[in-house]
mmCIF file of the C-alpha atoms, coordinates in Angstrom:
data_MODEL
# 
_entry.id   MODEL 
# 
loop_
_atom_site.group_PDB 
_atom_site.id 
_atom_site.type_symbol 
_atom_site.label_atom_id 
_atom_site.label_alt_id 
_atom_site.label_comp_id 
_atom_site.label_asym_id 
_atom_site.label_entity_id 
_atom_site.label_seq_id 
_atom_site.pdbx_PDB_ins_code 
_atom_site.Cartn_x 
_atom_site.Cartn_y 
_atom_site.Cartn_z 
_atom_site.occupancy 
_atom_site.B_iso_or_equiv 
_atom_site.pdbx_formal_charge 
_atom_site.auth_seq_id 
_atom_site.auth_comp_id 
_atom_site.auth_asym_id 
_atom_site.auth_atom_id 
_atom_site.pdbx_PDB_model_num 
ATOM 1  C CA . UNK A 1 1  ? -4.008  36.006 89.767 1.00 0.00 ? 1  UNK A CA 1 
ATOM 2  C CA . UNK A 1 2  ? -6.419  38.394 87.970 1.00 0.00 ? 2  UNK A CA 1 
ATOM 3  C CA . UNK A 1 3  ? -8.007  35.869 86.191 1.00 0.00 ? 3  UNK A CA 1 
ATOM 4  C CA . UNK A 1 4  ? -8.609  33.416 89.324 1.00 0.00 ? 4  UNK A CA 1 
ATOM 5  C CA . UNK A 1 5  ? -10.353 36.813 91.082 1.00 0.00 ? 5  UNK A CA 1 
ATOM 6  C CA . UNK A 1 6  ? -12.396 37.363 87.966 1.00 0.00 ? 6  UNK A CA 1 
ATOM 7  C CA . UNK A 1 7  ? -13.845 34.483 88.127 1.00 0.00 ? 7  UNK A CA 1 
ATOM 8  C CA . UNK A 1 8  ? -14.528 34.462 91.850 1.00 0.00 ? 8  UNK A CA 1 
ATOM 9  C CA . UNK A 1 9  ? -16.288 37.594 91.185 1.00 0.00 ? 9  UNK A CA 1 
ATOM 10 C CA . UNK A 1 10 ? -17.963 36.338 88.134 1.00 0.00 ? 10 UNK A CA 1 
ATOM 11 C CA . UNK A 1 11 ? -19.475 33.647 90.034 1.00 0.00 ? 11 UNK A CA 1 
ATOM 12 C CA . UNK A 1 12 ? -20.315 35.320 93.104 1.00 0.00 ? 12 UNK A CA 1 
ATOM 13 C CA . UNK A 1 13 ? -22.309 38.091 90.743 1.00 0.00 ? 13 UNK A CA 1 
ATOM 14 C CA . UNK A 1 14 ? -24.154 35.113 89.333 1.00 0.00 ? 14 UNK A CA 1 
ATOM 15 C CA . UNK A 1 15 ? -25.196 33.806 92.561 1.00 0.00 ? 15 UNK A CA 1 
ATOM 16 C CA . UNK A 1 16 ? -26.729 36.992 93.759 1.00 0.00 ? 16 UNK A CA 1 
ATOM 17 C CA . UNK A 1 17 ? -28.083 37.842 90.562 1.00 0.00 ? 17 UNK A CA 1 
ATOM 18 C CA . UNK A 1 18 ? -29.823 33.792 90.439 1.00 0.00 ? 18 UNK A CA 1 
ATOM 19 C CA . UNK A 1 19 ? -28.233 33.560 87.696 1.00 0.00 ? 19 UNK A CA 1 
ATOM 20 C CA . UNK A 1 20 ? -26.373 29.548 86.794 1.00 0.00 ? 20 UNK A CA 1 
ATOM 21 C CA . UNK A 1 21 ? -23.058 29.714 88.115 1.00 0.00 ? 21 UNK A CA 1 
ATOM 22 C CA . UNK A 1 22 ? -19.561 28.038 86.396 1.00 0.00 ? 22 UNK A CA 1 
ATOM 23 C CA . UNK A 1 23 ? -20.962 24.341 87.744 1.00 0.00 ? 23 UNK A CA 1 
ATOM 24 C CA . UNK A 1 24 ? -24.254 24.668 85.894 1.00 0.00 ? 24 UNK A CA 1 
ATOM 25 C CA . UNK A 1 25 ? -22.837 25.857 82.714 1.00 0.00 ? 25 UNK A CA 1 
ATOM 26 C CA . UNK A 1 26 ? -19.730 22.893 82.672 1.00 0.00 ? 26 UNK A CA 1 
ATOM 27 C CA . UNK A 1 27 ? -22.868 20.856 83.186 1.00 0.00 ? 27 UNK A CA 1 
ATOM 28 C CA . UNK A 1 28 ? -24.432 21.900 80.493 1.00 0.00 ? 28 UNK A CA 1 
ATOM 29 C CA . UNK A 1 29 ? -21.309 21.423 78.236 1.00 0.00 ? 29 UNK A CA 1 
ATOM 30 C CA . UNK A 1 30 ? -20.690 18.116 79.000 1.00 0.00 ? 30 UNK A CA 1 
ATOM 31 C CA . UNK A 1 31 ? -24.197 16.871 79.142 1.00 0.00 ? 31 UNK A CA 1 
ATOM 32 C CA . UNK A 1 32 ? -24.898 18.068 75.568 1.00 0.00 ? 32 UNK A CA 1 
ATOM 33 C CA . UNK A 1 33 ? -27.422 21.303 77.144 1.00 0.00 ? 33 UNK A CA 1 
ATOM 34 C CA . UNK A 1 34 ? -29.292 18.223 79.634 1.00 0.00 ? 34 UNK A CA 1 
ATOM 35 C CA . UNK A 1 35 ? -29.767 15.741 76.963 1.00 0.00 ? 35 UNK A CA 1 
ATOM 36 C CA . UNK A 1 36 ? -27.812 13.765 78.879 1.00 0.00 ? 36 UNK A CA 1 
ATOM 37 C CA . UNK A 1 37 ? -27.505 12.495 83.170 1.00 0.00 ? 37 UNK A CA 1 
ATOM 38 C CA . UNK A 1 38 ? -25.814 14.583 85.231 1.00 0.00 ? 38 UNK A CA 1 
ATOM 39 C CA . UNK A 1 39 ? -22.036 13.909 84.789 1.00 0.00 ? 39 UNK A CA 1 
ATOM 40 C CA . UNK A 1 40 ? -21.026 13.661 88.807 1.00 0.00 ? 40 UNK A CA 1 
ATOM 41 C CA . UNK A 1 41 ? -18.146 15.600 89.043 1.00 0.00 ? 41 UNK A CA 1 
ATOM 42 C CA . UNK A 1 42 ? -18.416 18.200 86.353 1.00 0.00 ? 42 UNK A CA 1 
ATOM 43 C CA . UNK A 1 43 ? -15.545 20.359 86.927 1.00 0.00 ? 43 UNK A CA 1 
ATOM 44 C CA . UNK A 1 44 ? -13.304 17.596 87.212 1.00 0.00 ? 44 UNK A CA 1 
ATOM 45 C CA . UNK A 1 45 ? -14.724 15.915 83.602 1.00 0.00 ? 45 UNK A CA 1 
ATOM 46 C CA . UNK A 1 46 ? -13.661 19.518 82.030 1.00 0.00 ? 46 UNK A CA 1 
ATOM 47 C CA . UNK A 1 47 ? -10.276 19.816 83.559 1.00 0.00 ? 47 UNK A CA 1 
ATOM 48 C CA . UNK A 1 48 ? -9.658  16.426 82.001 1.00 0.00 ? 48 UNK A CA 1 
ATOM 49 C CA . UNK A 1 49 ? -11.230 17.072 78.690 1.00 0.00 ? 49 UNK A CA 1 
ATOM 50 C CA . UNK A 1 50 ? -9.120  20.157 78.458 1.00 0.00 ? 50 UNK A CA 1 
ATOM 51 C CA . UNK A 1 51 ? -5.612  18.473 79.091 1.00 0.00 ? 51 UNK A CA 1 
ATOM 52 C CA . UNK A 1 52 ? -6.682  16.113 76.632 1.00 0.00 ? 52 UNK A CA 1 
ATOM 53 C CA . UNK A 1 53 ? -7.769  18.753 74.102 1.00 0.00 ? 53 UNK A CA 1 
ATOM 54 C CA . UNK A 1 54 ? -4.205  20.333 75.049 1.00 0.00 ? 54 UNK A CA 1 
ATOM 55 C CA . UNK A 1 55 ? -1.764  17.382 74.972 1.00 0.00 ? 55 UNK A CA 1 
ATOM 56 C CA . UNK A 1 56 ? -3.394  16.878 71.315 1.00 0.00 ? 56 UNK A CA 1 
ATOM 57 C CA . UNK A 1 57 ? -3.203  20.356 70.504 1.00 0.00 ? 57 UNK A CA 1 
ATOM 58 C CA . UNK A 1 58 ? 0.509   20.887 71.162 1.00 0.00 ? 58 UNK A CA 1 
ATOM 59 C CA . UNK A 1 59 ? 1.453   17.421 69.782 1.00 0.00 ? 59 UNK A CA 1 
ATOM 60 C CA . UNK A 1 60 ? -0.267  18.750 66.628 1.00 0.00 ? 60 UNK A CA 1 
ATOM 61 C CA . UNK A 1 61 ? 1.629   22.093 66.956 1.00 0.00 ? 61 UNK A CA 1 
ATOM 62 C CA . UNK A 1 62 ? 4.869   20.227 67.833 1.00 0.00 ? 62 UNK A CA 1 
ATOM 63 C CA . UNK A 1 63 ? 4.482   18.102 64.191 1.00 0.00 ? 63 UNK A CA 1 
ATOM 64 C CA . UNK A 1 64 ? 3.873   21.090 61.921 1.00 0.00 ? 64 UNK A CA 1 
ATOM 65 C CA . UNK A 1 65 ? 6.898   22.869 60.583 1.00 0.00 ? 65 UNK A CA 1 
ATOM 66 C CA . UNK A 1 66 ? 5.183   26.178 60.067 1.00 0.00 ? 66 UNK A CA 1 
ATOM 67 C CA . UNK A 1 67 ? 5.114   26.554 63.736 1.00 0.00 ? 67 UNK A CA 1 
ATOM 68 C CA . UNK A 1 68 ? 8.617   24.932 64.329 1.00 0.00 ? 68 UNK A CA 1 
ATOM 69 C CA . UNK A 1 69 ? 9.465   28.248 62.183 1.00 0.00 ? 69 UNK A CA 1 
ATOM 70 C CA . UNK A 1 70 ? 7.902   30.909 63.632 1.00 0.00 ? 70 UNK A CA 1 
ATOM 71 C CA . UNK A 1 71 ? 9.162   29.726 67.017 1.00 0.00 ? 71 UNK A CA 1 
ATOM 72 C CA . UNK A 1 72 ? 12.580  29.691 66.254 1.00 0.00 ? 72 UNK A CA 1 
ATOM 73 C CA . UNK A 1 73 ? 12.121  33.063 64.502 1.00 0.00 ? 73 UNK A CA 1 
ATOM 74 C CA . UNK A 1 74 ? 9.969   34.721 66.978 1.00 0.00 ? 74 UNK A CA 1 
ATOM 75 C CA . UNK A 1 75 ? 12.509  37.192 69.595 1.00 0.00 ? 75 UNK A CA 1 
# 
């Protein structure tokens, strides 16, 4: 809940400052800093890249027995 009015806040700030808000800067990300089009729905192309990123991440976690370990051990 904090986090979700942080970045409310965050973004209004940038807007009165003129500043690029959180859609310019996704934008940015995923267009390589404007090398590339305009992706046309850039929050959505994040969201997605970061489930994927996610669903690899813990798969990897899930496969290494280091982790396994320190979970089971962990109070």
């Amino acid at each position: 809940m904090t986090a979700a009015a942080a970045a409310v806040v965050q973004d209004a700030g940038a807007k009165l400052l003129g500043w690029p808000g959180a859609v310019e800067s996704i934008q940015d990300l995923l267009t390589q800093q404007f090398r590339q089009p305009d992706v046309p729905h850039p929050v959505l192309q994040w969201l997605r890249a970061d489930a994927q990123f996610l669903a690899a991440w813990s798969d990897a976690q899930r496969r290494s027995p280091l982790t396994l370990v320190v979970w089971g051990v962990a109070p």
